[in-house]
N, C-alpha and C positions, 0 to 999 in steps of 0.2 A: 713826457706824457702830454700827448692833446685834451687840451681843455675844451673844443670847440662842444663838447657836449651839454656843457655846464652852460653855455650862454642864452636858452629858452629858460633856465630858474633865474635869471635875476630882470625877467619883464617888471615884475611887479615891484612897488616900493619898502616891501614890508609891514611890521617886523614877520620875523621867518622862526618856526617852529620847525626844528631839527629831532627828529627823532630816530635811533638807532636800537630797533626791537629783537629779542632772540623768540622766538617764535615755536624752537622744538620743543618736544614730548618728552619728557624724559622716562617716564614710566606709561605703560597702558593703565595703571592706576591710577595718575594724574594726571586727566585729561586738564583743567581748571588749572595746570600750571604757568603755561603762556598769557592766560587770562590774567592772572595774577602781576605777571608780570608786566604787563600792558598798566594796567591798573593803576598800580605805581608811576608809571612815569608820566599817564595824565595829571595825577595828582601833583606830580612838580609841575607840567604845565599849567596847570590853575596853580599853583602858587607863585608864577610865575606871570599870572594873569593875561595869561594868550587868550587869544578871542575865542568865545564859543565855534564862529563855523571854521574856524582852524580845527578847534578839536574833534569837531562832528566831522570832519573831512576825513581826516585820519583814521578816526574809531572806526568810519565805515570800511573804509579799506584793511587794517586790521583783522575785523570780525571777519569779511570776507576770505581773506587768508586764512585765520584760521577755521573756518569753518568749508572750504576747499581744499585744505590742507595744501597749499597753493606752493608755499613755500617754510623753509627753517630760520630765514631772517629776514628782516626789511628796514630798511633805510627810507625813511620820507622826511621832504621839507616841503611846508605847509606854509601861506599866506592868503590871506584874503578868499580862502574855501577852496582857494587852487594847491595841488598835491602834486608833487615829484615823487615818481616813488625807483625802487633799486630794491629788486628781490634778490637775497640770496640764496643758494643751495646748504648753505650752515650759517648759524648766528654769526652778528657782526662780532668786532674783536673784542668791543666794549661796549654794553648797552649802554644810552646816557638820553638825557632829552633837553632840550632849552630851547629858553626864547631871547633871542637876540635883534639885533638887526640885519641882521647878512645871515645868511644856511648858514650850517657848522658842517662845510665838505669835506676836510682835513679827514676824518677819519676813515670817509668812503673811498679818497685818492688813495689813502695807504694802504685800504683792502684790496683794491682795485687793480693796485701796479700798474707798472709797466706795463703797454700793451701794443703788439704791432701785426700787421697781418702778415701768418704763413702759410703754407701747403702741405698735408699731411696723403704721401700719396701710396698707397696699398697695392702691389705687385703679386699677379696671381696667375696660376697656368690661362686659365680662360682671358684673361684680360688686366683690369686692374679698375681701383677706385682715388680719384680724386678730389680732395675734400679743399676747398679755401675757406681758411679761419680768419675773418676779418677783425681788424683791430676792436671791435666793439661786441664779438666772441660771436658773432653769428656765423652760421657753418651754412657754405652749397656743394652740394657733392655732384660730380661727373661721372658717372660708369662710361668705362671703355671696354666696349667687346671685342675680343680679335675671333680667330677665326676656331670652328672648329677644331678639338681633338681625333687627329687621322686614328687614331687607336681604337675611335668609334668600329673603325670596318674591323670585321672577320678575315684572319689572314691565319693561315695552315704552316709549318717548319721553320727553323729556326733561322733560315735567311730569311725569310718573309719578314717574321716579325723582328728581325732587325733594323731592317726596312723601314718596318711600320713605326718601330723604337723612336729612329733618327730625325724621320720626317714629323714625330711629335713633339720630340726635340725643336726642330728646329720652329716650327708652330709656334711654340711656347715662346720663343724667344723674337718670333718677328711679335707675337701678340705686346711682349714686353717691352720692344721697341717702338710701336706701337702708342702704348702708354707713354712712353719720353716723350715723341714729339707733341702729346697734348700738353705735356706740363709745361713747356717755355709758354703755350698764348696762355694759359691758369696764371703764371707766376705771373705774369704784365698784366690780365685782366684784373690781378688778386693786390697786387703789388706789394708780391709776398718779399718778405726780408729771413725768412728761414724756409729752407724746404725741408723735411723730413719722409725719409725711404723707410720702406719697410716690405713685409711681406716673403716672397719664396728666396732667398738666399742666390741661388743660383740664377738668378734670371735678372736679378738689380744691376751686374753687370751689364748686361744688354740694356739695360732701360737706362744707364748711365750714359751710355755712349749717344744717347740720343740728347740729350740734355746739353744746352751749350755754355760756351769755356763761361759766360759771368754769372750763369747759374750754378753754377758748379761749384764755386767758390762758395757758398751758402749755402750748399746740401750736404744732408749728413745723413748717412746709412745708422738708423738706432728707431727701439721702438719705447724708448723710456722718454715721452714725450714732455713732459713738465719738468725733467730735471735738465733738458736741453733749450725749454723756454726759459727755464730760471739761468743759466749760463749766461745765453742770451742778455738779459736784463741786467743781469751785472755785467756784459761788456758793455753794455748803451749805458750805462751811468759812469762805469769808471773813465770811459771816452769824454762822456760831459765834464766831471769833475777832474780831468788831466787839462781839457779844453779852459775850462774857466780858472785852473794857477796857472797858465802858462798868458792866458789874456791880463790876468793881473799883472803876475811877474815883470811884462810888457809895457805898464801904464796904456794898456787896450782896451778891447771892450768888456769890461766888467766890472763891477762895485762889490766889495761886500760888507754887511753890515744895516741896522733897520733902516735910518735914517737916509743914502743914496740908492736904497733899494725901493724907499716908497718914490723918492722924488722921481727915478727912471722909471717907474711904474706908471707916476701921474703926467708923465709925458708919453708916453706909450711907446718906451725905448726898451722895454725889452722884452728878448727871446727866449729867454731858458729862465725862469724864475727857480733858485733855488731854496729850498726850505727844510727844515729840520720835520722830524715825524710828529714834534709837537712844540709850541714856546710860548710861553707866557707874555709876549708882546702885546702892547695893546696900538692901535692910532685909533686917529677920529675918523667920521667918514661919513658921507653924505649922499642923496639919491641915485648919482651918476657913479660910474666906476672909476672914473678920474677923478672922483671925490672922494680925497685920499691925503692925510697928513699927520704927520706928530704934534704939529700947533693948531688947536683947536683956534686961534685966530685967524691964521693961514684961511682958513677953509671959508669965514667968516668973509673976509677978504677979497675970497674968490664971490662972493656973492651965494654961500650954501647958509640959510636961512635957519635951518634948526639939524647942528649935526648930532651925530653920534656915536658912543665910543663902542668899538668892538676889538674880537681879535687881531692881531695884523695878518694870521695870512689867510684868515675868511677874505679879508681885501683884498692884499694883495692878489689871490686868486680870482677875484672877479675882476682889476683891472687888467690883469696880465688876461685870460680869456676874452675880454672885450675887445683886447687886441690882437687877437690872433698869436699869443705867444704858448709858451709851453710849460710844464714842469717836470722840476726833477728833484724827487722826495729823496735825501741822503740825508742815513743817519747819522747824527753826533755831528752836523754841518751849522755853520754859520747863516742868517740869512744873506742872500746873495743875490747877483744876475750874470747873468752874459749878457748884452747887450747889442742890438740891432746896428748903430754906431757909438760914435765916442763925444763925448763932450767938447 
């Protein structure tokens, strides 16, 4: 999973109000029920004694939502009157709110998944539609026209309109050929890792042959789109987690376990930071994201002046994003890395 998104929330130094809202309706009778809910969770953040323009930041974004009907759930971490926010299309998994030193992202990665950009391309007598799904779920679509249906003309007896039959026959299928050779510069401009066919049955043959041998390998004729994304998602994890026993097994690149997982972290040695969907760890940890350790001396040490204790992979995920590394959320996993080199 790319973190590079996460690295504009950690400008500021804190502390960070994490709030995870369910937003929907549940009744046309209870409109005041989202309200409700909101409600409550400021009230932990003042018992939690978050700043007032933390709160006023949020409440306003909030109200606007609901009062837009904008969205069914929201995700915001709040500091210093500055707002990150992450609308959803349904409530988050678990409402929660707190004030920590570091966001509480953990729960937004695990809604979030896995996410990589594909091609979702729609084959059609007239032509066809090409859509790229970028890994950060924004959609551009390309219509491709082909050429007229010759069956438009008026034709008399039944050789004519045989005639007429084969020549729209075969229309349809330069049109769908047509559409193949868009989707190779799509897939490169898109830097799709799945492509998904769909559309007239008969005509995806045609539009396959245009398509070449290394896209091909990663295209699949189906129109049940999320459960061919979800496939996807567990091949890219179980490749990672075969990848990091086989670098252990090796004495390679990977550690697992908190303690060699913070220290490759605060050296920025590593690539694939892996984590469980939840853990009770804690370290210490300081303004920088290489300010990171289980000995609150350590850090002391380093020259970090007044640390503080949070979760480990709130950390952990802001050093690993700091340096351009990755994650990979497995459940019932050990913390862990892969790692850029070896020690």
């Amino acid at each position: 999973m790319d973190l590079s998104f996460l690295k504009s929330l950690y400008t500021r130094p804190g502390p960070y109000a994490s709030v995870y809202a369910d937003l929907t309706r549940t009744t046309e009778e209870a409109p005041k029920t989202p309200k409700l809910r909101w409600r409550a969770l400021r009230e932990k953040l003042e018992a939690e004694e978050a700043p007032a323009e933390t709160l006023s930041a949020i409440e306003e974004i909030v109200g606007d939502d609901l009062s837009a009907h904008r969205s069914e759930g929201l995700i915001a971490f709040a500091t210093e009157g500055e707002t990150h926010v992450t609308r959803l299309p349904g409530p988050p998994l678990a409402e929660t709110a707190r004030l920590a030193p570091l966001p509480h992202v953990m729960p937004l990665l695990v809604q979030r998944g896995e996410r990589f950009p594909y091609l979702l391309v729609d084959v059609h007598r007239p032509g066809g539609t090409i859509t790229c799904v970028a890994a950060d779920g924004t959609r551009t679509t390309l219509d491709v026209q082909g050429d007229e249906d010759s069956r438009k003309v008026k034709s008399t007896g039944e050789t004519a309109q045989a005639r007429v039959q084969r020549a729209a026959e075969n229309t349809w299928k330069a049109n769908a050929k047509k559409v193949g050779k868009e989707v190779d510069h799509a897939a490169r401009k898109c830097g799709a890792e799945l492509i998904l066919i769909s559309g007239d049955p008969q005509l995806r043959g045609a539009l396959l042959e245009e398509i070449s041998d290394g896209l091909l390998e990663r295209t699949v004729e189906d129109t049940d789109e999320e459960h061919l994304l979800e496939l996807k998602r567990t091949e890219r994890l179980t490749t990672i987690v075969e990848r990091f026993e086989r670098e252990l097994a090796n004495n390679g690149r990977a550690v697992r376990g908190l303690k060699p997982t913070v220290e490759a972290a605060r050296r920025g040695q590593v690539e694939t930071l892996i984590l469980p969907e939840d853990s009770p760890a804690r370290v210490w940890v300081g303004p920088a994201p290489s300010d990171i350790s289980l000995d609150l001396g350590e850090l002391h040490r380093m020259g970090v002046d007044d640390p503080a204790e949070d979760r480990a992979d709130a950390a952990l995920i802001r050093a690993v994003a700091a340096t351009d590394g990755d994650l990979a959320v497995v459940g019932g996993a050990k913390i862990g890395a892969i790692l850029r080199y070896s020690t």
